[in-house]
C-alpha positions, 0 to 999 in steps of 0.5 A: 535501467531504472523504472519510470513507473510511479504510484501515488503516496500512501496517505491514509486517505487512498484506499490501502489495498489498491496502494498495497497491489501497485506496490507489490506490482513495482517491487516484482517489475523492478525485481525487488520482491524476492524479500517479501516472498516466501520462495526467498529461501534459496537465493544468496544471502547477499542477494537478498540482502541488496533486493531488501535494502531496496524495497525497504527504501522503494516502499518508505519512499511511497508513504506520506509523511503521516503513515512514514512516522508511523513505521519508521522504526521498522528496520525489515522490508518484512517488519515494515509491510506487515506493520502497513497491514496491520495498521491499515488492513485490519477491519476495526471499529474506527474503520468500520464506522468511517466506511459507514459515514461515507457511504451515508453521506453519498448523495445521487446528483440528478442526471449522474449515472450510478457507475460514477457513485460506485467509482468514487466509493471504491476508492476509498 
């Protein structure tokens, strides 16, 4: 029976770590980890191999057209998610300097609590 579950494309703009956990969470509930994990080695070949053509079409499926162009060539599901966190995950100076610039840019409505702040700075 095929899952109803669905998360929100990854388009660069939504904070990668928090798309990386839901997708991690939809390919382990629909039981379509097995290739991404280490403890792979002891299932049958064909097995696995269904299982990574899955999850390899499950996760290009909840990628924006922008970040899909990006890792198109990646032929793996393991190729394709270690391209995502090399992309996305890395802490480079661009990165860096963007965080910088939003949390700079915050300004405090009055009357606004600063849970409401801290929320719309943690999803980036």
């Amino acid at each position: 029976m095929a899952s109803t579950i669905k998360i929100e494309k990854f388009t660069r703009k939504n904070n990668f770590n928090q798309w990386q956990i839901k997708m991690r969470a939809l390919l382990k509930e629909q039981g379509i980890w097995a290739p991404l994990s280490s403890r792979s080695s002891n299932l049958e070949a064909s097995f696995l191999e269904q299982q990574e053509e899955k999850a390899h079409s499950l996760i290009l499926l909840s990628l924006s057209d922008e970040v899909l162009y990006e890792v198109a060539e990646e032929q793996t599901v393991v190729g394709l998610w270690l391209k995502l966190e090399k992309l996305y995950m890395t802490k480079s100076i661009c990165n860096k300097l963007l965080l910088k610039k939003r949390l700079f840019g915050l300004h405090m409505k009055e009357g606004a609590s600063l849970k409401s702040i801290w929320m719309s700075l943690i999803q980036y």
